[in-house]
C-alpha positions in Angstrom: 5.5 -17.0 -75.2 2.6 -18.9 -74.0 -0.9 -17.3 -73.5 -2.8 -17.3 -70.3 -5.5 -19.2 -72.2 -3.3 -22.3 -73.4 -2.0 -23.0 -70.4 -4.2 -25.8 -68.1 -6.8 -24.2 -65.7 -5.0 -24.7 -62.5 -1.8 -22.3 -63.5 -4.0 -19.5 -64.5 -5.2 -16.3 -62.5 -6.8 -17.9 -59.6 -10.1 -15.6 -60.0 -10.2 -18.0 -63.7 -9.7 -21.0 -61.3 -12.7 -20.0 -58.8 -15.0 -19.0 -61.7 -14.5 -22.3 -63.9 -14.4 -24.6 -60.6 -18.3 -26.2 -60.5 -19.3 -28.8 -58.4 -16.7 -28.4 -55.8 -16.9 -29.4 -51.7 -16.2 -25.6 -50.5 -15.3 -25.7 -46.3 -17.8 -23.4 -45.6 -19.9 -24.0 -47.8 -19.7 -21.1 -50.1 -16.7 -20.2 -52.9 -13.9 -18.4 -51.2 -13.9 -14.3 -52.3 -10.1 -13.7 -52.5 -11.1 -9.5 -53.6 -10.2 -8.1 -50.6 -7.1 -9.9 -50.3 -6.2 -9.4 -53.6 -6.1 -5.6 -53.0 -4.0 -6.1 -50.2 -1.6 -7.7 -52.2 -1.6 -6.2 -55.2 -0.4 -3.2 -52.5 2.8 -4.8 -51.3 4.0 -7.6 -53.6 7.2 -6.8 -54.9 7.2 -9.1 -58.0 5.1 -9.1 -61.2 5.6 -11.4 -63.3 5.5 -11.6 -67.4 2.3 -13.2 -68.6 3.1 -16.9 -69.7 6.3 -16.8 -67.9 7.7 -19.4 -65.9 7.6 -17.7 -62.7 4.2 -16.3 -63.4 2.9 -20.4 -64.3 4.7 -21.3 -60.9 3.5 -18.6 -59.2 -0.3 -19.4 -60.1 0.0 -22.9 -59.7 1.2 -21.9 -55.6 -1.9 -20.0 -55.5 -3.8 -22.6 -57.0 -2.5 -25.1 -54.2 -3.2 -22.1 -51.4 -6.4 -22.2 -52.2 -7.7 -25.6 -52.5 -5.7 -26.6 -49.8 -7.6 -24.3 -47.6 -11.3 -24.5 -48.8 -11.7 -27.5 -50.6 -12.6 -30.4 -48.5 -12.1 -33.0 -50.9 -8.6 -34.0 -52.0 -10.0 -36.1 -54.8 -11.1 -32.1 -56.3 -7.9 -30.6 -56.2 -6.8 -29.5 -59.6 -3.2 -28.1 -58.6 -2.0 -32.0 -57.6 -1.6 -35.3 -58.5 -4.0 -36.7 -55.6 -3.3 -40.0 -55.1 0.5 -39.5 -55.4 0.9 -36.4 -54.0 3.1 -35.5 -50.8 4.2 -32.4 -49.1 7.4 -32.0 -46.6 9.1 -29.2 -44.3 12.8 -29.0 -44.0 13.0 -32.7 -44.6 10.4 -33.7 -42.1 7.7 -36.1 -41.9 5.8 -36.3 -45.5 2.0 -35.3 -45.8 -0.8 -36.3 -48.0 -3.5 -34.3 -49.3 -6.0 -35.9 -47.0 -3.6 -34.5 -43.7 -4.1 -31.4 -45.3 -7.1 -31.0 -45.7 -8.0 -32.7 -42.4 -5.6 -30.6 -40.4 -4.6 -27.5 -42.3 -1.2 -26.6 -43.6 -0.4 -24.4 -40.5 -0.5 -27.4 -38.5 1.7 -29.5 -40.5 4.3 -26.4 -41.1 4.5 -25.5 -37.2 4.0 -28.8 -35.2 4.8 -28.0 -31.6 7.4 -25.6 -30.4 7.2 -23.1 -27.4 4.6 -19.9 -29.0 2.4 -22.8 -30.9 1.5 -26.3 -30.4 -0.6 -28.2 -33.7 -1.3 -30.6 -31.3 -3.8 -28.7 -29.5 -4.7 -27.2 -32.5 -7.4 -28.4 -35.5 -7.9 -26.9 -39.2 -10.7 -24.3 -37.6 -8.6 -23.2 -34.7 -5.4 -22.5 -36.6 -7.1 -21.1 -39.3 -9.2 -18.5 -37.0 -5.6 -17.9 -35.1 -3.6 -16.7 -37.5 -6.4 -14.7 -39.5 -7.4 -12.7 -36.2 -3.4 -12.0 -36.0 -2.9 -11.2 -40.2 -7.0 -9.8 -40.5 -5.8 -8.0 -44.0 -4.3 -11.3 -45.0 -1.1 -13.2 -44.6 0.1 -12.9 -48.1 2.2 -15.5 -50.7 4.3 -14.4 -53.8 7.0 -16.1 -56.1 9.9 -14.5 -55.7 12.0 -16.4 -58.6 12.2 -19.7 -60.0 15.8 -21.3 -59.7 15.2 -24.4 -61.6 12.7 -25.6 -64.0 10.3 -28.5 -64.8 10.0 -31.1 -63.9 11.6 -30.2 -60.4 11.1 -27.0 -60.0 13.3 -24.8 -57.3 11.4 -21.6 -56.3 12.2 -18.4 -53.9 9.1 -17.2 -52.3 7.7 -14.6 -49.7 5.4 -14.7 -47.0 4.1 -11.3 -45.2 1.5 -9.6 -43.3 0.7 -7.0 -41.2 1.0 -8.1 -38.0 -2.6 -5.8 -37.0 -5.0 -8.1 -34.7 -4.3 -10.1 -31.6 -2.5 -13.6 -31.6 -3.4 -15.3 -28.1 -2.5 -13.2 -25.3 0.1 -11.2 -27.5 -1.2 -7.1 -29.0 -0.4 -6.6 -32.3 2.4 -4.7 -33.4 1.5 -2.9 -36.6 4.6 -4.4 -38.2 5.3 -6.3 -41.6 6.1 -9.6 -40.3 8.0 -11.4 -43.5 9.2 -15.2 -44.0 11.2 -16.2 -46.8 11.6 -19.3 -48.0 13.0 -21.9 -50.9 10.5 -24.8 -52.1 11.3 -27.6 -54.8 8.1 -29.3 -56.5 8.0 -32.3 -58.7 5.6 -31.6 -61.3 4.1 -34.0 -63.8 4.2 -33.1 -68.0 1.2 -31.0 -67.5 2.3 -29.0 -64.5 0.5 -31.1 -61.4 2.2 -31.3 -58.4 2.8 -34.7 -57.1 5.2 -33.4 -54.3 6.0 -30.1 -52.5 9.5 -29.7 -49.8 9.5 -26.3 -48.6 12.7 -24.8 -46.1 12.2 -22.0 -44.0 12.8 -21.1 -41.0 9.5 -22.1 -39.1 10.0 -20.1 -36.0 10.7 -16.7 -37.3 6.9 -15.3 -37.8 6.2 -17.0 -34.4 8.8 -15.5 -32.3 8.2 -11.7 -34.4 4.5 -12.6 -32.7 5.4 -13.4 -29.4 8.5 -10.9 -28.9 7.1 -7.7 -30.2 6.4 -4.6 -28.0 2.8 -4.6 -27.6 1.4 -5.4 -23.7 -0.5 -9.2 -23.5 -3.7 -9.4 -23.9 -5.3 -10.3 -20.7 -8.4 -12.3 -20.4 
């Protein structure tokens, strides 16, 4: 089996990543603190994988991606992807660079418009602040199982979060609100992603948001 410590930086524990990632253009400035999320999700995930396993590698390179698609502002720092080459899609939709995520936020290019959320009213701030006032204890990721391996590799995953804070003019409902989904990513020799297509159903999460049985919110 391999050991944690063989394997490249970006597919180890992301608290490794954070603490050996210098010189990097954080979003806000500061290096994202993950501990209270962390013990959120240690709480509910459902899957713990083997040290040096394939699903544990997959699983941390995900997080990886999560990460520095969310707080680091330049694509050219990404470890987790192939930056130049890399693209992400959503049940065979338009393609995305690094660059569109980071410009406006993988909400955005997951949702586009539909009736309960429109990403064209919506930048990286705004969709960002959205969905963490709705999910304040985190809107957690985990590898469920890996189909297929390198170097396309098929993946189960699960999405969740207690729906406990506002979203728009909807109460929260207290409930687990869950999405689960089916990714593939190419990956190059030394497990760098140079393209992401995940399927899911894109609605679900939204409509559990808008159709629960709290009152609106009324401004």
């Amino acid at each position: 089996m391999t050991t944690e410590s063989t394997l490249p930086l970006w597919v180890q524990d992301r608290e490794t990543v954070l603490e050996n990632d210098n010189g990097v253009q954080w979003r806000d400035g500061n290096r994202p603190d993950y501990s209270r999320t962390n013990l959120n999700l240690e709480r509910e995930r459902k899957c713990n994988h083997a040290e040096g396993s394939l699903n544990a590698i997959a699983h941390n390179l995900v997080k990886t991606f999560e990460m520095e698609a969310t707080f680091k502002t330049d694509a050219k720092q990404w470890l987790s992807v192939v930056a130049d080459k890399f693209r992400m899609s959503t049940n065979g939709g338009q393609e995305y660079t690094a660059q569109d995520i980071v410009d406006r936020g993988t909400y955005n290019l997951f949702l586009e418009d539909s009736e309960h959320y429109r990403a064209s009213d919506e930048d990286f701030d705004s969709s960002y602040n959205l969905f963490h006032t709705a999910f304040p204890d985190g809107f957690h990721w985990e590898l469920i199982e890996v189909v297929a391996g390198p170097p396309n590799v098929v993946f189960k995953w699960r999405h969740w979060g207690t729906f406990s804070g506002p979203y728009k003019n909807h109460q929260p409902t207290g409930e687990t609100i869950e999405v689960i989904g089916l990714s593939i990513a190419k990956v190059t020799e030394d497990l760098k992603l140079e393209s992401v297509e995940h399927f899911f159903d894109t609605n679900h999460f939204l409509t559990k948001l808008t159709s629960g049985g709290g009152c609106p919110v009324h401004h």
